[in-house]
N, C-alpha and C positions, 0 to 999 in steps of 0.2 A: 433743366437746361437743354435737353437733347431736342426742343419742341424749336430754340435758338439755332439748332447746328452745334452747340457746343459738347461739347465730351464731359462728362463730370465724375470725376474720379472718389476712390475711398477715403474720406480723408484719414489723416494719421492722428492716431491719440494725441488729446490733449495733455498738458503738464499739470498730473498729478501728483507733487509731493504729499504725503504721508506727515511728513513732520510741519507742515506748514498748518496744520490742525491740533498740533501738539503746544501749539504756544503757550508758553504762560505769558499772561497780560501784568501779573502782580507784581508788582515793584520793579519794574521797570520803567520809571519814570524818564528817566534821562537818555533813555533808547532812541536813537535817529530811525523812527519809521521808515523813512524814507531812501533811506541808504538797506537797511534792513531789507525790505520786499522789495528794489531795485528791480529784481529779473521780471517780476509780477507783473511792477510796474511799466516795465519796456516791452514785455508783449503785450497790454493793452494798449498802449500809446500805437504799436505797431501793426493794431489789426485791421488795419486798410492797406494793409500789404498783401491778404489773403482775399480780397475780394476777385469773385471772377469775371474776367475781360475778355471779350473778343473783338479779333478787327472787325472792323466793317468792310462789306464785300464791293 
């Protein structure tokens, strides 16, 4: 990015829960997926919020 003029910084760790590898899948049938990984789901939906922008000169 610095070849742009932009500045590119460290980014900061990703979300790594521990317990989201711990699932059990079995017998959970009637489980709302979807309400369940909500967070998961709302930083993928949101990752064009971390794209990087610069004005034009």
């Amino acid at each position: 990015m610095r070849q742009f003029g932009m500045v590119q910084v460290v980014p900061t760790n990703c979300a790594y829960d521990a317990q989201l590898h711990r699932i059990e899948l079995r017998g959970h049938h009637h489980e709302n997926w979807v309400t369940f990984h909500a967070s998961y789901i709302n930083m993928w939906e949101n990752r064009g919020d971390t794209i990087a922008t610069k004005e034009a000169k």
